[in-house]
N, C-alpha and C positions, 0 to 999 in steps of 0.2 A: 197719237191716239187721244182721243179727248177723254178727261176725266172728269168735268162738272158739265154738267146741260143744265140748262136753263130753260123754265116756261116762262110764258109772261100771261097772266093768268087776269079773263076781267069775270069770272063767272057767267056769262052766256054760255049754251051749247056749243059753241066755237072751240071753247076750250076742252072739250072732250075729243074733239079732232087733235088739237095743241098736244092735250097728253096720251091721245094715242102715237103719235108721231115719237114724239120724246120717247115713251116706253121700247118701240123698239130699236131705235137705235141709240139707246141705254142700254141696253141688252147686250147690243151687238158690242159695245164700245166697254161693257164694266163701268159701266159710268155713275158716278152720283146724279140725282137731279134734283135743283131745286126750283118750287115755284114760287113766281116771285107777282104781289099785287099788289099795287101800287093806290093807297087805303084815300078816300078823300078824309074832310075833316070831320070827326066823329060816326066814322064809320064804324059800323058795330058786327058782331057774331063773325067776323072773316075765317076766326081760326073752325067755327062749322063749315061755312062753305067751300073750307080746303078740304071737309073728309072727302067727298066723294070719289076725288081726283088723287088725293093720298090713296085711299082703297086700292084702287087702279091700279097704283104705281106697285106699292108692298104687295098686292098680288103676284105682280113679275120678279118678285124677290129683289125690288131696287131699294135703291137704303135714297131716303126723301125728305128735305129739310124744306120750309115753308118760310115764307116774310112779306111782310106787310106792315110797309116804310111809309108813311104819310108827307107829302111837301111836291115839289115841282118833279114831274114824270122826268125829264129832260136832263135832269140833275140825278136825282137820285138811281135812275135803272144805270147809266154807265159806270157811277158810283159802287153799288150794290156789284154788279158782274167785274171790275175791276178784282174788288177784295175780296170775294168769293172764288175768284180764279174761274169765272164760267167761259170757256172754249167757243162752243155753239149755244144760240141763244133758238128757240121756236116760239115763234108770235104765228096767231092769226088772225086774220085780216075778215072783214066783214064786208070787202068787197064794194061794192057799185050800189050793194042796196042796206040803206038804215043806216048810211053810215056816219051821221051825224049824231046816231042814237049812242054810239060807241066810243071807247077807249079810242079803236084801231080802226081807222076809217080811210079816207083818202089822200091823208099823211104820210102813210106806211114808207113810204119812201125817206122822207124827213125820221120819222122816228126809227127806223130801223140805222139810217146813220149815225143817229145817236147814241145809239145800243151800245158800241164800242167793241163789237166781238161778230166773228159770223154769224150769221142769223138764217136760219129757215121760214121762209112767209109760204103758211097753210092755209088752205081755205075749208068754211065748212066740209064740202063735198070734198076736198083732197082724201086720196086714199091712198095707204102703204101698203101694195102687192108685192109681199112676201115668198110669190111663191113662184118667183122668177127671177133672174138677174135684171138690176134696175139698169136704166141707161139713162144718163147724164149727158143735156145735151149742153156743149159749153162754147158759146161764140166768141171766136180769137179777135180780141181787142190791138192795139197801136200804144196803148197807157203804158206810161214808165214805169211803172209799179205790174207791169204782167209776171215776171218771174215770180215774184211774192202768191201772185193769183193764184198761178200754175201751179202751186205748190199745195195751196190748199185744195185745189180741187185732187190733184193728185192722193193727200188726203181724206177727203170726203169718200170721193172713188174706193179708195182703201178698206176706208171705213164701213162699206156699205157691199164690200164686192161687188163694183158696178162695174158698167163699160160706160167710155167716155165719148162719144161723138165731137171730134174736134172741127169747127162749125164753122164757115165762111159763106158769103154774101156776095161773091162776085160781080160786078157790074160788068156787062160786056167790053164798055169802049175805057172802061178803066185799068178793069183789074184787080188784083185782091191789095196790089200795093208792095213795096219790100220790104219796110217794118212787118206785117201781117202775115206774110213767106215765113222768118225768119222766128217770127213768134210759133206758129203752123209747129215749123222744124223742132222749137225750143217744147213744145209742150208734147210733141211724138218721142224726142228722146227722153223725156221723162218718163215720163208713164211706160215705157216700154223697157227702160232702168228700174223701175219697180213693178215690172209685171202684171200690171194694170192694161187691161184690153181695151182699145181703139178703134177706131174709125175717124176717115178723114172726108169733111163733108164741104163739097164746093156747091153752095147752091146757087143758081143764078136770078140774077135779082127779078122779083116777079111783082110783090105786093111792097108800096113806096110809105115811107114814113122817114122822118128824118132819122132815126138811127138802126131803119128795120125792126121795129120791137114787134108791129101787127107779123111778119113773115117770119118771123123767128117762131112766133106764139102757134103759127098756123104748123109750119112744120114737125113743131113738140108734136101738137095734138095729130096730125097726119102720120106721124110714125112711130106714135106710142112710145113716147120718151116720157120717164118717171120725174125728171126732176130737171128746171133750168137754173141753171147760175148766170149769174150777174155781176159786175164789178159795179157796188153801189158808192165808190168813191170818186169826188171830182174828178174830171178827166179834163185835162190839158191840151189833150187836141182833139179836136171838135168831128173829127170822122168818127168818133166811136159813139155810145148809144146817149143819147140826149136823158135827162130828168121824166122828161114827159114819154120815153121808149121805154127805161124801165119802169117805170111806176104802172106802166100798163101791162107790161112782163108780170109785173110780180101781182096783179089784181086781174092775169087772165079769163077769160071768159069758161076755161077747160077746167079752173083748178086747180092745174100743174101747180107742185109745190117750187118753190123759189129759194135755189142758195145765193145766197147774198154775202160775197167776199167783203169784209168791213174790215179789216186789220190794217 
């Protein structure tokens, strides 16, 4: 269960999506949250532009700590979420537009690795519909570090009372593969050891990118899936989703919010 979340705070409207997000699954989790803005040099009044966002939070009855570390973003967030003990970190991303004007722009990928802790990438437009069981859709990777993955999603799922769509790509003359069977198999006896509800999804290959990120993205938004995950760590063998798959996963076109497995 997570017990510290993490905002990463630049003061645009963006960040009001960030800490709605955060707020309820702070809620749901008991969680502390801190947000965390990362100050340039002689930036001034930060601890005002943390009321609005504090407000917010001590409204939901969430206990809220603030910081605002000045020096290299790169160094000091992994730093900061280390010794704070932050679990899930929530960034938002400014997407495809102005995003040069930003913190969080076309990087998101790079800086999210850097985070050092799961991470949620939200988009202004992401929204938290609360008033249904979420679904998580989660594509079964070949990566030597999948059981670690599965674990955390099996958490998140947890976390959120979701259901998990466990997600394949089928190519006709190939197949899904037998590492990907056995992954398939290892992530159904999980979730189903913890009572976490399921689906098992073979989709066949339709729209081409080197790691499926466009047909992944198309299906979230075709069948009203709340949340994509991602394994945003090197991958070692090259059938799984490329740099240039996720980064377009996590700066979709829908908004889908993006778990991003970084452990």
């Amino acid at each position: 269960m997570v017990k510290q979340l993490g905002v990463l705070i630049d003061f645009t409207d963006l960040c009001y999506t960030s800490v709605n997000f955060a707020k309820s699954i702070a809620k749901k989790a008991g969680a502390k949250v801190s947000l965390i803005h990362v100050a340039k040099k002689n930036e001034i009044d930060t601890n005002e532009k943390f009321l609005p966002f504090v407000a917010k939070l001590q409204s939901a009855g969430l206990d809220v700590t603030t910081a605002a570390p000045t020096g290299n973003f790169e160094k000091i967030v992994p730093r900061f979420v280390a010794e704070a003990g932050v679990e899930l970190v929530v960034v938002g991303t400014h997407g495809v537009v102005g995003i040069r004007q930003h913190l969080f722009g076309a990087n998101i990928l790079k800086l999210v690795k850097h985070i050092g802790a799961n991470t949620l990438v939200v988009q202004e437009k992401s929204v938290f519909n609360e008033s249904h069981k979420p679904r998580i859709l989660f594509p079964v990777s070949p990566q030597e570090n999948f059981p670690d993955y599965v674990g955390e999603i099996k958490n998140f799922a947890s976390l959120l009372n979701a259901e998990v769509l466990i997600y394949t790509i089928v190519k006709s003359d190939l197949g899904p593969g037998e590492e990907i069977k056995r992954n398939k198999e290892m992530a159904a006896e999980l979730l189903a050891a913890n009572g976490i509800g399921f689906q098992i999804v073979d989709d066949p290959a339709s729209v081409y990118s080197y790691g499926f990120g466009k047909q992944i993205v198309e299906f979230a938004n075709s069948n009203s899936v709340d949340f994509i995950s991602i394994n945003s760590k090197p991958a070692s063998n090259l059938a799984v989703l490329a740099d240039a798959d996720k980064e377009l996963i996590i700066i979709n076109k829908y908004s889908i919010p993006v778990f991003c497995f970084n452990k």
